[in-house]
Each structure stands twice: as structure tokens, then as C-alpha cells.
C-alpha positions in Angstrom: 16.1 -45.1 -17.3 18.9 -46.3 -19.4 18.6 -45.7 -23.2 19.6 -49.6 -24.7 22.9 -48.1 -25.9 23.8 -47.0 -22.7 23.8 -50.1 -21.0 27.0 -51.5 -20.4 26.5 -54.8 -19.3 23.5 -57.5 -19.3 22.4 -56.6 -15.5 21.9 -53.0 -17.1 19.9 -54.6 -19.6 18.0 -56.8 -17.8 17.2 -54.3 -15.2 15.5 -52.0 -17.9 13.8 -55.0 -19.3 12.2 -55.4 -15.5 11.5 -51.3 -15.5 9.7 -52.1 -18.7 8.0 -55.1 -17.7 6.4 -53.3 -14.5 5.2 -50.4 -16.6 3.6 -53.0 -19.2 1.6 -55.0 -16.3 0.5 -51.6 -14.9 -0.6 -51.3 -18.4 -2.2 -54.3 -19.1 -4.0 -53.8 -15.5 -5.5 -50.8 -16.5 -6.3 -52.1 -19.7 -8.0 -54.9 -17.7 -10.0 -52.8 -15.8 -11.8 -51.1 -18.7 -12.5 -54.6 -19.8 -14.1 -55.2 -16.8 -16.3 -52.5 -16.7 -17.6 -53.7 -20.9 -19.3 -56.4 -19.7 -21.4 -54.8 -17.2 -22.6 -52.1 -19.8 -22.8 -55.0 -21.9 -25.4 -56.9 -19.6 -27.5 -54.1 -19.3 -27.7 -53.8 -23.3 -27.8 -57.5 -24.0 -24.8 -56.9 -26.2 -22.5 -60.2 -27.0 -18.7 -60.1 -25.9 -17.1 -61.2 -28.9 -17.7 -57.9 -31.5 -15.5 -58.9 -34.9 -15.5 -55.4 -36.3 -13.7 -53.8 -32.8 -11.4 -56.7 -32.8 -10.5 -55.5 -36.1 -10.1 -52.2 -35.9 -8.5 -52.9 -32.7 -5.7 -55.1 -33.9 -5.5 -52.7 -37.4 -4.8 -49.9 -34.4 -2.3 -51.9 -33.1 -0.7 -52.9 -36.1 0.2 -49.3 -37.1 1.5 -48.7 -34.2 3.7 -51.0 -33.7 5.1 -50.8 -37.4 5.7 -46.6 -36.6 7.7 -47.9 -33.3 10.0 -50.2 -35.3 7.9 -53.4 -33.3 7.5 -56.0 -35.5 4.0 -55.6 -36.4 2.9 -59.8 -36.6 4.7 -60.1 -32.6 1.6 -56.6 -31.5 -1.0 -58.9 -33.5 -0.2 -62.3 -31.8 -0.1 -60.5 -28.6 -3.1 -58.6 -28.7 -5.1 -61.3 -30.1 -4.3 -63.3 -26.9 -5.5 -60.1 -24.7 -8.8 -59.5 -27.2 -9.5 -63.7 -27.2 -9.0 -63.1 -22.9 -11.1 -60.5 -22.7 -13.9 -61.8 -24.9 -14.0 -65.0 -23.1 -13.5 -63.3 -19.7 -16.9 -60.9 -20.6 -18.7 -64.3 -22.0 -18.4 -65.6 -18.5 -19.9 -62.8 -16.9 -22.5 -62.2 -19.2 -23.4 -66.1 -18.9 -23.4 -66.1 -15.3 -25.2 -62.5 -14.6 
């Protein structure tokens, strides 16, 4: 792991940026899984997918965190609204069809 100052050329760069990108799909497949698992508790509580307070709180979380990191807050929203509107529709499915 090269700190961004310590790469010397783009291939340095872009090599971290592939580092990072595996560790973010790991990520996001974890993530993934946990969604995977709501719906199923969900069923057996005939609770809906979509829940507008979580989503909230959620992207509020996200928010924060990205503004203490120095990532531009609005760039964490628009991407975890994407995963949050994936997941919702993805547990919708599987509610519908179970």
C-alpha cells in the first residue's frame, strides 16, 4: 500500500486505485449479504422493504462520515442511495415472490 503521495507514476496510481477497488467489492459483498438476510426476517414479520426512516438515518450516517474523511459528502449520498434503492427493490422481489 502506497500512500497517494508516494506514487510516482500513474501505474502506481492506478494500481492502488485497483487495491482499493477489491477491498470496496469485498465490501459491498458483505454489505450485500446482510441485505440478503433482511428480507427473510422481513417475510417472517410481514415487514415492507422500503423503510424511509432507516434510509435516512442511513444516508445522514453516511453523510458524516464522508464529510470527517474529506469525501465529498453529496458523491457518499448519490452512491448510497443507488445501494439503499438496490437493496429495497432487491428485498421487494423476494418478499413478492415468497
Amino acid at each position: 500500500m502506497k500512500k497517494p503521495d508516494d506514487c510516482g507514476s500513474m501505474d502506481d496510481v492506478r494500481a492502488e486505485i485497483d487495491r482499493i477497488d477489491r477491498g470496496l467489492v469485498d465490501l459491498l459483498a458483505e454489505r450485500w449479504s446482510y441485505v440478503d438476510r433482511m428480507w427473510t426476517l422481513k417475510r417472517g414479520q410481514a415487514a415492507q422493504a422500503n423503510v424511509p426512516w432507516r434510509n435516512k438515518a442511513v444516508v445522514e450516517k453516511v453523510r458524516a462520515r464522508a464529510a470527517e474523511t474529506g469525501l465529498p459528502p453529496e458523491m457518499a449520498e448519490a452512491l448510497w442511495r443507488q445501494i439503499i434503492g438496490w437493496g429495497i427493490q432487491y428485498q421487494e422481489e423476494r418478499l413478492r415472490d415468497s
